[in-house]
N, C-alpha and C positions, 0 to 999 in steps of 0.2 A: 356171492360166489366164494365158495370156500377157497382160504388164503389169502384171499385178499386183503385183508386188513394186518395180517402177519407184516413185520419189518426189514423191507429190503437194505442190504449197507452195498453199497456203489464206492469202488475202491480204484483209487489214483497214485500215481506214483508221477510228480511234477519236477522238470528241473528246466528253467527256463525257455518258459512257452509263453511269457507276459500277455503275447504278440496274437495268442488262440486259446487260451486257458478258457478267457472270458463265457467263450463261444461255445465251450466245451460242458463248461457249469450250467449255464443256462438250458442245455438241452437234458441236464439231469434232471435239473428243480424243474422244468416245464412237463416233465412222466404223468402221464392220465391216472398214474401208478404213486400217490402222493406221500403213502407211510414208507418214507424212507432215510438213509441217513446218507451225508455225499462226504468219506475219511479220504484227505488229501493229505498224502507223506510230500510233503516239498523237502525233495536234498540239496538244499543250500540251494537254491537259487542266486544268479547273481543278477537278475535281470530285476522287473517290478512285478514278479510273480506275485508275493506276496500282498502287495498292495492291491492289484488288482481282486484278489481271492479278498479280501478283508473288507474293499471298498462292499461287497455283496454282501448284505444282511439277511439272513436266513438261517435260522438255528438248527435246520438241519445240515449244515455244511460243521465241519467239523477236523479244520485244518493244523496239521504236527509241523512244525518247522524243526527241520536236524540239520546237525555239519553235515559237509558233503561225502554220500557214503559211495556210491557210483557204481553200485553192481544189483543189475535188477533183482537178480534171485532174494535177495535179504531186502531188498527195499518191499518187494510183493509182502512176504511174510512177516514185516512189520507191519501192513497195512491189515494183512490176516489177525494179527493179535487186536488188533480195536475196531473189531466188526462185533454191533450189537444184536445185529438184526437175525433172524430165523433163515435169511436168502442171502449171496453175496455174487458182485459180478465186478470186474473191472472194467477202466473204462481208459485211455488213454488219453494224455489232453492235446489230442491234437484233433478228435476225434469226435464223432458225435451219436449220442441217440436218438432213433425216432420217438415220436410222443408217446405212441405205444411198446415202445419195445420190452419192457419191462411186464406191464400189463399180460400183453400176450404170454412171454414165457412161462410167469408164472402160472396161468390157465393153462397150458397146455402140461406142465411138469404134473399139475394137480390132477387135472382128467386122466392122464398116463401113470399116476405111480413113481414118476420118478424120480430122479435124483438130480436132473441136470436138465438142460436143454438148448441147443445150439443152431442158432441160423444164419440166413444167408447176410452179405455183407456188398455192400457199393461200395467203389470209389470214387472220390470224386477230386479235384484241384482247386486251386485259384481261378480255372476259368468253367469249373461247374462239374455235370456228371462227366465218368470215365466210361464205367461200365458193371455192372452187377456180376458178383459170384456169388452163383450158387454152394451150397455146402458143403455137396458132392462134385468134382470137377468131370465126371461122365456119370451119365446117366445109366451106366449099363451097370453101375453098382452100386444104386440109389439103395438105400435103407432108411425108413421113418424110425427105426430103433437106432444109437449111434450105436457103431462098432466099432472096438480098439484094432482090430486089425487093420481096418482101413485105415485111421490112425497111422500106423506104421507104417503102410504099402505109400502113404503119401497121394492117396485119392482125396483127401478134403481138402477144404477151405477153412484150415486150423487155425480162426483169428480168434484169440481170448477175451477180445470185448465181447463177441458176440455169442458167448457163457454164461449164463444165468446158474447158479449151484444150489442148492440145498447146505445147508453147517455141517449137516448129520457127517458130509462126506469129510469133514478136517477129522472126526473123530477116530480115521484108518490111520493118525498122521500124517495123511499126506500133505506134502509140503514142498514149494519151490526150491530145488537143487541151489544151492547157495556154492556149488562148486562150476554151475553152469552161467557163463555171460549171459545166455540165449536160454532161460529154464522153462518157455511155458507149454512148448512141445511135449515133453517127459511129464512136465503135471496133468495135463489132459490126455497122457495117452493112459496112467495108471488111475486117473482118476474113471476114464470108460473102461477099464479092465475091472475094473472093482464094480463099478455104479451099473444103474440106467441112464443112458439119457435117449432124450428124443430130440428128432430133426424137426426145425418149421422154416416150413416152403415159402418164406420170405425176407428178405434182405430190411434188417428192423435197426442196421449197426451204418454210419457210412463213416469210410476208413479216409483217411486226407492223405495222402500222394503227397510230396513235397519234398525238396533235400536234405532234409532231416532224417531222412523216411533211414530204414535196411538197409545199409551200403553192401555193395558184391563182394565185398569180402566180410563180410557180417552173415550173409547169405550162404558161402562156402562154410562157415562156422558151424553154423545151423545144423549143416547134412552131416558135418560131423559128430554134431551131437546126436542128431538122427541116428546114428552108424551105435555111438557107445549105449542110445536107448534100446533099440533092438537086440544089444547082446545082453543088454539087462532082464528083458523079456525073456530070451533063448536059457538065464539062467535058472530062472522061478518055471521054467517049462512050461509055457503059456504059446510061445510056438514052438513049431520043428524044425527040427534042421533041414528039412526043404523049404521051407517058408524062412528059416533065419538067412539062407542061403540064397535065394532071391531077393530080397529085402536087399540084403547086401551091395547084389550084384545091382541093384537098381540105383543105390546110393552113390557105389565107387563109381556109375557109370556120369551121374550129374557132377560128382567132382571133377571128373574127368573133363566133361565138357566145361566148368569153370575154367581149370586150368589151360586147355586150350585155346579157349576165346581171349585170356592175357597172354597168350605167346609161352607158357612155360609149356614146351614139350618134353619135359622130364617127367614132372608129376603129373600132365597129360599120362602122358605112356603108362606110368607106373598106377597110374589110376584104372586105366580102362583093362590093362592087363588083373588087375587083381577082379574087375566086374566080370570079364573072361574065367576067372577062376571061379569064385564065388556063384556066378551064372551064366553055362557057356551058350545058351540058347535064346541073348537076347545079341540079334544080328547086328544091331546100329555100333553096340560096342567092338565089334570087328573092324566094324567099315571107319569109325573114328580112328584105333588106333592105327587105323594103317595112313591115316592123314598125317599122326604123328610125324611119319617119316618121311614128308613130302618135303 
């Protein structure tokens, strides 16, 4: 099958996961999908990360020890500069691949032409499955081609393990925002503005749930990089200003409901008031701020 034999690089960014690293390796070296290489950036670890990775003999593991640098954006893009392979995909280590996941992608990027390709994702806990997402979180705006709008409008299920890439696409420059805590939004939203990619109707990634996980206010952060990616888009004129302008109104509207659910009715208010501006036709934001003033 053509590609197959091409070299996938499976890229990590570890900082004290001792405790699921182990679990997370082993589902890479296990891939039906064998030519490949697994670049682990450990930042400083202070756990037995490293021993655990070292105790694992496999020459295709291929583990960087640095002082601690603590901002994903430049930790991703270090692991970007010692990718050897023709594919790259990240993988997180708390996380797991199926035995095909790898496999599939790549069949399906090659049948399609394309550049990319992105699917569905489980989660699951300590005490087993949670629950399966799909790619698309409604069905009423499924597309087998990705599209970066949807991207924006915040209809996926935007998780970057579950990215399979082609190199060709580093060669736009693109590259994780080293000015963003939160950069892998904005890499994959210009990475589908530029590329192809394709969706598969399958959950080939399972995401581990745990308190480690996104804290709510890591979560709030997020929409606001959502907010500054979108006007990045509205500046290269890629959307409208009726589409920047909904976009918007959709974002200030989930801050808003942030802010609420912690009790701050300030930036509640001042949130849902600016989604009112931005977009005065979506109702809930009415019916929120006027909670504000209960």
């Amino acid at each position: 099958m053509k590609g197959l034999v091409e070299k996938v690089s499976v890229l990590a960014v570890n900082y004290n996961r001792a405790d699921l690293i182990k679990e997370t390796i082993f589902s890479v070296l296990n891939q039906s999908y064998s030519n490949l290489e697994f670049v682990i950036i450990d930042d400083g670890s202070e756990d037995d990360s490293l021993n655990v990775i070292n105790e694992i003999k496999d020459n295709r593991i291929k583990c960087y020890s640095i002082s601690h640098i603590g901002h994903l954006g430049k930790l991703r893009n270090l692991a970007l500069s010692k990718i050897t392979g023709e594919y790259f995909v990240f993988i997180d280590t708390d996380d797991l691949m199926k035995p095909d996941f790898i496999s599939k992608s790549i069949d399906v990027i090659n049948k399609n032409n394309a550049d990319f390709s992105i699917c569905g994702v489980e989660q699951f806990n300590n005490k087993g499955f949670i629950k399966n997402l799909p790619v698309y979180k409604s069905s009423n705006f499924y597309s087998q081609e990705f599209k970066f709008i949807d991207v924006l409008y915040n209809r996926l299920t935007c998780c970057l393990p579950s990215i399979v890439f082609k190199k060709n696409i580093l060669g736009n420059d693109l590259r994780f925002n080293e000015n963003m805590t939160l950069p892998d939004h904005e890499f994959v939203s210009f990475a589908s503005y530029y590329f192809k990619g394709i969706v598969i109707d399958e959950s080939l990634i399972s995401v581990r749930r745990h308190e480690k996980n996104m804290t709510a206010i890591e979560k709030v952060d997020s929409y606001f990089y959502f907010i500054e990616t979108v006007r990045k888009f509205y500046e290269i004129k890629a959307i409208s200003t009726v589409q920047k302008n909904k976009m918007l109104g959709l974002l200030h509207y989930l801050v808003g409901n942030y802010y609420l659910n912690h009790s701050n009715k300030r930036l509640a208010t001042s949130n849902y008031k600016k989604s009112i501006i931005y977009y005065p036709f979506k109702i809930k934001s009415y019916f929120k701020l006027a909670m504000t003033w209960i």
